[in-house]
C-alpha positions as CSV (number, residue, x, y, z in Angstrom):
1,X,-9.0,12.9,-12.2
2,X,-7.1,13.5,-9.4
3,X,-5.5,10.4,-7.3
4,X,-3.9,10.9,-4.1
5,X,-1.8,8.4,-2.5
6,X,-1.0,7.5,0.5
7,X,3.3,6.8,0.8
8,X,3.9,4.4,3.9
9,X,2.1,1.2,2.9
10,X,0.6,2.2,-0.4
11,X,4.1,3.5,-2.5
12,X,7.0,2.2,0.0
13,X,7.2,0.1,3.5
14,X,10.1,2.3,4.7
15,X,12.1,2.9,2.0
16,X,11.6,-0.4,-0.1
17,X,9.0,0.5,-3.2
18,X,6.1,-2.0,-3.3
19,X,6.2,-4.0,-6.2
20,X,4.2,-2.4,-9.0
21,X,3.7,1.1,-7.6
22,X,6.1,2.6,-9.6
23,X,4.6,1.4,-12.9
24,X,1.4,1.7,-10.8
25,X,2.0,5.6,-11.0
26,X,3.4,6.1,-14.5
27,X,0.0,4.0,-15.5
28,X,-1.9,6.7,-14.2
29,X,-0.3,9.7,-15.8
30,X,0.1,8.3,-19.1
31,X,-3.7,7.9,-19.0
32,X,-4.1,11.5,-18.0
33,X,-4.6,11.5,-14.5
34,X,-3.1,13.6,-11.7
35,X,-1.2,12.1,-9.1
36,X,-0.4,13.4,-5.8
37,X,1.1,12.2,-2.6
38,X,0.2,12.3,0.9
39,X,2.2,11.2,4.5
40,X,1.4,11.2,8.1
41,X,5.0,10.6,8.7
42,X,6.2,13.8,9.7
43,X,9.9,13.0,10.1
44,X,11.3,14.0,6.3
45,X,11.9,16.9,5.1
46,X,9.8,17.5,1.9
47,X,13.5,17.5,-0.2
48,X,13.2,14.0,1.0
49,X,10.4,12.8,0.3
50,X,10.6,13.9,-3.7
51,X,14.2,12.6,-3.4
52,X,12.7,9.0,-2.4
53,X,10.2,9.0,-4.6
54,X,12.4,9.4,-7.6
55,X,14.5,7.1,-6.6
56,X,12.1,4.7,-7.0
57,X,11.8,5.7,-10.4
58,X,8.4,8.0,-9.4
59,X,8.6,11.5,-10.7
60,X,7.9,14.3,-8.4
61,X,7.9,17.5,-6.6
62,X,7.7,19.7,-3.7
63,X,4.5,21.1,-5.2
64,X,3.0,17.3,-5.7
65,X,3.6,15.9,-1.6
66,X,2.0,17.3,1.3
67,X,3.1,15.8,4.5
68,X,1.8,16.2,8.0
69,X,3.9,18.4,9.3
70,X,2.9,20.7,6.9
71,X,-1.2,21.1,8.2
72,X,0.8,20.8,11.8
73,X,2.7,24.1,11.1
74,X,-0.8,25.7,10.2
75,X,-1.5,25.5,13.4
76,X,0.7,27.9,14.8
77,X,0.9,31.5,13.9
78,X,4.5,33.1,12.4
79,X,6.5,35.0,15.7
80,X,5.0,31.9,17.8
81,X,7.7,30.1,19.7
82,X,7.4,25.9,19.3
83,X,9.1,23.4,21.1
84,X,10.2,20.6,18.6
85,X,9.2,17.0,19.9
86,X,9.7,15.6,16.2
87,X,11.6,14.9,13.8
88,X,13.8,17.2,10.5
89,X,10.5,17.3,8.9
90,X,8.8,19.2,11.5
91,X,11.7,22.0,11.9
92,X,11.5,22.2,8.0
93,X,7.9,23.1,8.4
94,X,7.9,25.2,11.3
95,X,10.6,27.6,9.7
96,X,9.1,27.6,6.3
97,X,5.7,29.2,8.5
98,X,8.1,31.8,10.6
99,X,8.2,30.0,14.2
100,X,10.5,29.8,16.1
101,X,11.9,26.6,17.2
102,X,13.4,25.4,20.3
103,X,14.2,21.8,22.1
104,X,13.7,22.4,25.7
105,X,12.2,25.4,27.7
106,X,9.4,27.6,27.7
107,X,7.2,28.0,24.4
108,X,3.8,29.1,23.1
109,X,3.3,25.1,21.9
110,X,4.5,21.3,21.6
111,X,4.8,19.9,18.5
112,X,4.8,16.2,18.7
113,X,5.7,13.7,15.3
114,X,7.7,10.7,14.7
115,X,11.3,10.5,15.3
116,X,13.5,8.1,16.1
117,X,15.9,9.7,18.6
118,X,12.6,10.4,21.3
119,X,14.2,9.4,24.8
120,X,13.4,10.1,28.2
121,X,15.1,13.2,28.0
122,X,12.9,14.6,24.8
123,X,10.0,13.4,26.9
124,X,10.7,15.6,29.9
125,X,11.3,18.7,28.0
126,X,7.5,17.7,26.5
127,X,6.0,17.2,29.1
128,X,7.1,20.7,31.3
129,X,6.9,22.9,28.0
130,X,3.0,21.7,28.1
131,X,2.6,22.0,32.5
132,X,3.8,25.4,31.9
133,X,1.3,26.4,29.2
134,X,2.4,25.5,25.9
135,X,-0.4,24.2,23.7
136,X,0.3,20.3,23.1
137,X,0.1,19.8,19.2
138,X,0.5,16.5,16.8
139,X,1.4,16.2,13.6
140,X,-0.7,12.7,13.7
141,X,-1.9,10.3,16.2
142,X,-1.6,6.6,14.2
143,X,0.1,4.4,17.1
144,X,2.1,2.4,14.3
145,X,3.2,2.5,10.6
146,X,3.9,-0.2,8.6
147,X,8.0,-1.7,7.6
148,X,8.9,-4.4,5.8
149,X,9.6,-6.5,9.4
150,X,6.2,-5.5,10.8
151,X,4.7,-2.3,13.0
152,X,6.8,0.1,14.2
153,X,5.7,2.6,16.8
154,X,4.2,5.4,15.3
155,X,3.8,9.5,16.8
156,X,0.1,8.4,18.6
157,X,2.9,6.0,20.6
158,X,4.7,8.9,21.2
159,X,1.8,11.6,21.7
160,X,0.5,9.3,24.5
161,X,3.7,9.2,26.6
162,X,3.1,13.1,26.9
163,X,-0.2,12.9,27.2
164,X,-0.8,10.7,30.1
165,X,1.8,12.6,32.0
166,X,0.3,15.7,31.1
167,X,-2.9,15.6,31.0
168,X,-3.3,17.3,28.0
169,X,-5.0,16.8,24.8
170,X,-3.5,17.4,21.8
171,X,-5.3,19.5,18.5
172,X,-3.8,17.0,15.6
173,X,-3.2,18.3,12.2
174,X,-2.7,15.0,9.8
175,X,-5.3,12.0,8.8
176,X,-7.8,12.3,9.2
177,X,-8.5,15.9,10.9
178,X,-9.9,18.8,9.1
179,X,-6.4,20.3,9.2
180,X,-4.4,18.5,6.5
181,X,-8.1,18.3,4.7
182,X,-8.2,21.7,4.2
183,X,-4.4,22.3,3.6
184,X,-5.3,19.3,0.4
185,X,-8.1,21.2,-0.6
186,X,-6.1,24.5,-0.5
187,X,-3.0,23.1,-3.2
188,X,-4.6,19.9,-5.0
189,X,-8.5,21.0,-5.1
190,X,-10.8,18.3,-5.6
191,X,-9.5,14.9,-5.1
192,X,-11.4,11.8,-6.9
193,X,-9.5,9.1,-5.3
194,X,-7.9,8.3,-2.3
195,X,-5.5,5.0,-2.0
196,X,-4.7,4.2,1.6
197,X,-3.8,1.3,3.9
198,X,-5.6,2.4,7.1
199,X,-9.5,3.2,7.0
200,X,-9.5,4.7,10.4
201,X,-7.3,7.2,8.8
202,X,-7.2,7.2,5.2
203,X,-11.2,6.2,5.1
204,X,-11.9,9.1,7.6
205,X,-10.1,11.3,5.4
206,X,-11.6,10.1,2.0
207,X,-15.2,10.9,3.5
208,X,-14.2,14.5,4.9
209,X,-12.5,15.0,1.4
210,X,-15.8,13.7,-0.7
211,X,-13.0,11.5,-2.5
212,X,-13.9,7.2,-2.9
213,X,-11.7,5.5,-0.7
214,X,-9.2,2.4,-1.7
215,X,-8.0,0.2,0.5
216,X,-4.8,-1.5,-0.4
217,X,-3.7,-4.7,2.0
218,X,0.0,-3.7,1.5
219,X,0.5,-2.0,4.4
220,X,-1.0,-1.6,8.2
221,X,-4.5,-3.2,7.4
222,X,-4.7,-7.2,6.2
223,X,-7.3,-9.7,4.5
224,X,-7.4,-11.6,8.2
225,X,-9.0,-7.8,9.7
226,X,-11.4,-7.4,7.0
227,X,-14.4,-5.8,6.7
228,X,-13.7,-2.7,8.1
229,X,-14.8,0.5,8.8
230,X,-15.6,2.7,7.2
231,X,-16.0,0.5,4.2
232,X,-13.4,0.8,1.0
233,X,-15.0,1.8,-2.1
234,X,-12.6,-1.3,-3.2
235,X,-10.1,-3.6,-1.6
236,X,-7.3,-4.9,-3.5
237,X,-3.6,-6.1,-2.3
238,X,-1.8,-3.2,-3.3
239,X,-2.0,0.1,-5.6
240,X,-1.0,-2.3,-8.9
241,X,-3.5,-4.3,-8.5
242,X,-6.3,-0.8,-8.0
243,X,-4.8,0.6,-11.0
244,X,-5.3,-2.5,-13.0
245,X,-8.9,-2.8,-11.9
246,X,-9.4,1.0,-12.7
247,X,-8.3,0.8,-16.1
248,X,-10.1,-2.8,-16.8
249,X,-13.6,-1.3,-15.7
């Protein structure tokens, strides 16, 4: 059985581990399962990713994490000129699929994900790259993520800025578009289970994938906005507490 998991709110709230995920993981791949991860958070390089994922004691690699900027570089073709609104992740990506990158001036598309230095001046170069032509692209659209102190603003935060003063609406490649579905089916194959913290992404995607869906309360969604929709196969605080349940039933 394969399990994919979800990283901001199922694995880590920034880059503390949540309690028991660790040995939530190893639980599963002593019993013989596959793990595998997936992130909307576009910023990391994949290097990263693996890098924090071992430091939390979880064993990985490049081969095991698809992230989406990743399905957002499948969206261009190699040659193609893209102007980066986004984070190290994204350039990683981008070069990996032979496009060019640029930060300001003309280009073929915009590539919008989550990065912490967006200011009024990455915003400008945004917003005429896309007047003048360029295709307006998103890694993801979710308008927060979780952190240990609350929501932060998330790429769909920064995706509307350009937006509204474009115009324009974007193609998005993460959760839960057909993009990064395909790009899963392409590496991991089928998928039996899908842990996530957001049904109107992580649900989505579990349906489109043909995968059961479990929600874990450790992240964006809480007990107080239950039920949602679409509705979890199973709801349980965090991915411990699923794992435990799995291997009790």
């Amino acid at each position: 059985m394969t399990w994919l998991l979800d990283l901001d709110g199922v694995v880590w709230l920034s880059e503390e581990p949540i309690e028991g995920s660790p040995e939530a993981v190893a639980e599963l791949r002593d019993r013989g399962d596959r793990v595998v991860f997936l992130t909307n958070n576009s910023s990391r390089e994949v290097g990263a990713v693996v890098a924090m994922l071992e430091g939390m004691g979880i064993e990985a690699s490049p081969e095991e994490v698809i992230t989406s900027a990743q399905a957002g570089a499948k969206l261009v073709e190699p040659g193609q000129t893209v102007l980066v609104c986004a984070g190290p992740g994204v350039e990683e990506a981008l070069r990996e699929r032979g496009v060019e990158t640029v930060r300001e001036g003309e280009a073929d598309a915009v590539m919008i994900g989550w990065h912490r230095d967006f200011d009024f001046e990455r915003l400008t170069a945004a917003v005429r790259a896309v007047l003048g032509g360029a295709r307006l692209l998103a890694t993801n659209e979710d308008v927060t993520f979780p952190s240990p102190d609350g929501p932060v603003p998330g790429a769909g935060s920064i995706l509307a800025a350009v937006s509204t003063a474009t115009g324009a609406e974007a193609t998005v490649a993460g959760k839960p578009h057909e993009p990064v579905a395909e790009l899963i089916k392409e590496r991991f194959g089928e998928i039996e289970t899908l842990v996530g913290d957001r049904p109107s992404t992580d649900g989505l995607l579990a349906q489109r994938l043909g995968a059961r869906f479990l929600l874990a309360l450790s992240g964006v969604t809480k007990e107080d906005d239950l039920p949602v929709e679409p509705e979890p196969d199973a709801v349980e605080p965090d991915l411990a507490a699923h794992v435990k349940s799995q291997m009790e039933g």
